[in-house]
N, C-alpha and C positions, 0 to 999 in steps of 0.2 A: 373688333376694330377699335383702334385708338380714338376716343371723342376730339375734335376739332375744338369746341370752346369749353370752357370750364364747366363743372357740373353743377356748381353753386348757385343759389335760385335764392334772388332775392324779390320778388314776384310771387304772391303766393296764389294760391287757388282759391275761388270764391269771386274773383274780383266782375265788373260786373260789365265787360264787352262785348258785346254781339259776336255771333257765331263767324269765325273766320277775319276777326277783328285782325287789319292791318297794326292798326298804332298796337294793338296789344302786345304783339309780334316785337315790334321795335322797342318796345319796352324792355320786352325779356331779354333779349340781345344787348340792348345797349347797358343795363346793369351787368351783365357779366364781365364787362370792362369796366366798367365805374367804380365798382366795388363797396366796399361799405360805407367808407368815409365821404359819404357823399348823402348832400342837399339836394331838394325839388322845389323849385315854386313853378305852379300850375294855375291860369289865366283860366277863363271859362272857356271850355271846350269840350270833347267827348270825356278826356280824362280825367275830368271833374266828376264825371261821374261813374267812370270806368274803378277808378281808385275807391269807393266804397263810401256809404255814410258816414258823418262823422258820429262815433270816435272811433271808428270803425278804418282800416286799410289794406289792403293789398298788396302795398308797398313797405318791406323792413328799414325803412329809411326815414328820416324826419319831411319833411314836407310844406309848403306853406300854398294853399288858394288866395288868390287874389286877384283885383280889376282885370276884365279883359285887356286892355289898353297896356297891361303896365308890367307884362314879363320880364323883358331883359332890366327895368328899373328895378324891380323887384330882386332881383339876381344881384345885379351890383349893390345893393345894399347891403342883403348878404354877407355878400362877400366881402364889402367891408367891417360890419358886425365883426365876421368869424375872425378878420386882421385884425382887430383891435383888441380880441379875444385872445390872442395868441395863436390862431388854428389855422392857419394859412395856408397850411396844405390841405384840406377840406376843400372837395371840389362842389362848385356851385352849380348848377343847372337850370334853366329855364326850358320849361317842356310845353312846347305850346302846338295848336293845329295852326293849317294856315290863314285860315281866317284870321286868326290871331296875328300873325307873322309877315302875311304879305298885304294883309288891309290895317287892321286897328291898330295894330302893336309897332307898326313900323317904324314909326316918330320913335320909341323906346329904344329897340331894337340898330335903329340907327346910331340913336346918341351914344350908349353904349359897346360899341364897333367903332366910332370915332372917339372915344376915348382911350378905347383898349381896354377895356377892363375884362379884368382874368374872371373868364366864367366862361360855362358849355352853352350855347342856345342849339336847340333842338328844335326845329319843325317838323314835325309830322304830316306828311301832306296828304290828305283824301280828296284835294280837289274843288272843297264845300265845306260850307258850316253844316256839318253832321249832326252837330247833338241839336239845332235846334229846327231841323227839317229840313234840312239840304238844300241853302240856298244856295245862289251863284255866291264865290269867292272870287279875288282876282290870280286863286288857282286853278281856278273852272277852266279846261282846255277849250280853243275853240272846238262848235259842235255840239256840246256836250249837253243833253237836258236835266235843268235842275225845276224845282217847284217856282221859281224865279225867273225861271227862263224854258218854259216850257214847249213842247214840240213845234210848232209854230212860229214861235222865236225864239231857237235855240240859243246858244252864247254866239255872237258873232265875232267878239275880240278873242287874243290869242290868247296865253296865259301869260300872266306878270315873270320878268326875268330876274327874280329874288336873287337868287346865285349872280349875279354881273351886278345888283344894286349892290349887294356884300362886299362885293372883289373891289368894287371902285372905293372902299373902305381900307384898302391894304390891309386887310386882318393878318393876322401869323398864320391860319388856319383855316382853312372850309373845305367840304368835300361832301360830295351828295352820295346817298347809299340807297338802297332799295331792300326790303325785309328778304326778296328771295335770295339774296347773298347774305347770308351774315357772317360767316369767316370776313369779308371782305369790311363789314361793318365792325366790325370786333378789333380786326386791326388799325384801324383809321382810329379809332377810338384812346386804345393804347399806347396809339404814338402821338397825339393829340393831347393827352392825360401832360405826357412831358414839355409841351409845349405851354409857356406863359403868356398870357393877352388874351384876349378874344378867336373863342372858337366856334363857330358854326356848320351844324351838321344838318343836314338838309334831306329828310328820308322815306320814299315813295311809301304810303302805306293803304292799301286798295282798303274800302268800305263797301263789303257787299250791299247791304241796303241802299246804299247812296247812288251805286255806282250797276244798281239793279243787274249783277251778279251772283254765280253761287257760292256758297262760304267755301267751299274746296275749290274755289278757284282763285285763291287770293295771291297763293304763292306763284302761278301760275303767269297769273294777273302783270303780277309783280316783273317777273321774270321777262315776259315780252314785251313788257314796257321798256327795259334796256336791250334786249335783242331786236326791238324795231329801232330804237333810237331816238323813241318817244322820252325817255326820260334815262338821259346819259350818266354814268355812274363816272364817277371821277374826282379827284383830290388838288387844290391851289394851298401851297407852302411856301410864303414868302414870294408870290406873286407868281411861282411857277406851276404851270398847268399838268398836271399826269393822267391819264385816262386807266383807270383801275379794273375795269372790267370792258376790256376788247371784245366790239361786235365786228369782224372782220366783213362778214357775208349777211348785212340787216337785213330781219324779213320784213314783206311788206306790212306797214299799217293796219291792214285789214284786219290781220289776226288776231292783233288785239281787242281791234272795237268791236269784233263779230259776239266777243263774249260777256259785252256790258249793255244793257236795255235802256241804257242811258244814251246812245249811240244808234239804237234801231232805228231812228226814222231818217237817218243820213243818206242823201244818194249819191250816187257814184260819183256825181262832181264833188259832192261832198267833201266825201274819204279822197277824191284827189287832190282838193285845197289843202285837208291835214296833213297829208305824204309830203305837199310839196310844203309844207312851212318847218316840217321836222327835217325835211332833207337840207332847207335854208341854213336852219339851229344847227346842224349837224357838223354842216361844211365849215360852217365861223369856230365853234369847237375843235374840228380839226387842227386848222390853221395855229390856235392856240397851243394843242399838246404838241404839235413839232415844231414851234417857236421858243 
């Protein structure tokens, strides 16, 4: 059988992610597009430490750690270094989780989206600050228990709408992905490559620990989060909406949370408040890919 993505692995083994690591996933996928000539700056998050001691890496690419707070600043600096350099075509990347992205970083992350400036930001989303004990994020779904928000009072707000904060930025580019598609991630990526300004990729990445799941359940994970409609796969280019991965017939809800322990003490009004807030998210998205 002919491979779907390239066989090139710039990702190597050793590197130090938990068993069934989502973001790892999306790592490897998203360099296979990226390719060589490509930068990272990496905020604190799991992948600070997923990437290896220093001087030690994981990654065949150059690299920069820096402030929580200050990835996409980080990026556009970058990226202007590399212009002043000559190396313009040198794609920049900011790779950060959500805690990074939808709480600290977002002042950065903004400015540089209302600038335009030519770089990739990348969210990784698990939902939770992962690497420093799963607290709530304002990627935490409602529901959900974290060490912050524990069974008793689980999150009661919904999760933050990063993707519509973005869009109301007119970027060139964003599109949300999920690891259990990655042909679908691979191509967003390569047609994105060609586009100039600001790009935002936005990419479900399940953490078993966090998300008190099994590690062979990530891709799984993954996958019924877009076939419930928990987390919609879809691409805005130039303000127009495309849905890239069609759930014609969504199953229900359930299926998903049945497989996360982070979700166990939900009851049934529960899981019907979640149904009906992803069926609300669903129907507004609609309206969008056939407008």
């Amino acid at each position: 059988m002919k491979p779907t993505l390239p066989l090139d692995e710039l990702m190597s083994p050793g590197h130090l992610a938990c068993q069934g690591c989502g973001a790892g996933i999306a790592m490897r996928t998203s360099l296979k597009a990226l390719g060589h000539d490509t930068m990272f700056t990496f905020p604190a998050c799991c992948w600070t430490v997923i990437d290896g001691p220093f001087p030690y890496s994981c990654l065949e690419l150059p690299l920069l750690h820096m402030a929580f707070e200050a990835t996409a600043a980080t990026a556009s600096g970058i990226k202007a270094a590399m212009r002043a350099l000559g190396k313009d075509k040198t794609t920049i990347c900011g790779w950060a989780g959500d805690g990074g992205t939808f709480d600290i970083g977002i002042q950065a992350l903004s400015g540089a989206a209302e600038r335009n400036d030519d770089i990739f930001y990348f969210c990784y989303d698990n939902e939770a600050y992962m690497n420093t004990g799963i607290q709530r994020s304002g990627a935490t779904p409602y529901g959900a228990w974290t060490t912050t928000t524990p069974v008793k009072h689980f999150k009661k707000e919904v999760k933050k709408s990063i993707d519509d904060i973005v869009a109301a930025h007119k970027v060139p580019y964003q599109a949300t992905a999920s690891v259990a598609y990655p042909e679908d991630l691979y191509k967003k990526l390569v047609k994105a490559k060609e586009i100039r300004g600001f790009k935002f990729i936005h990419i479900l990445a399940p953490c078993p620990p966090g998300w008190k799941a099994r590690p062979e359940d990530t891709v799984k994970l993954a996958r019924l989060a877009v076939q419930t409609g928990i987390f919609p796969v879809y691409e805005v280019e130039a303000g127009k909406y495309a849905q890239t991965m069609k759930t014609p017939s969504r199953k229900p809800v359930l299926e998903y949370l049945k497989l996360q322990g982070r979700f166990k003490h939900l009851k049934e009004e529960d899981v019907a408040e979640i149904q009906k807030i992803v069926d609300l998210r669903y129907a507004e998205l609609e309206k969008r890919f056939q407008g």
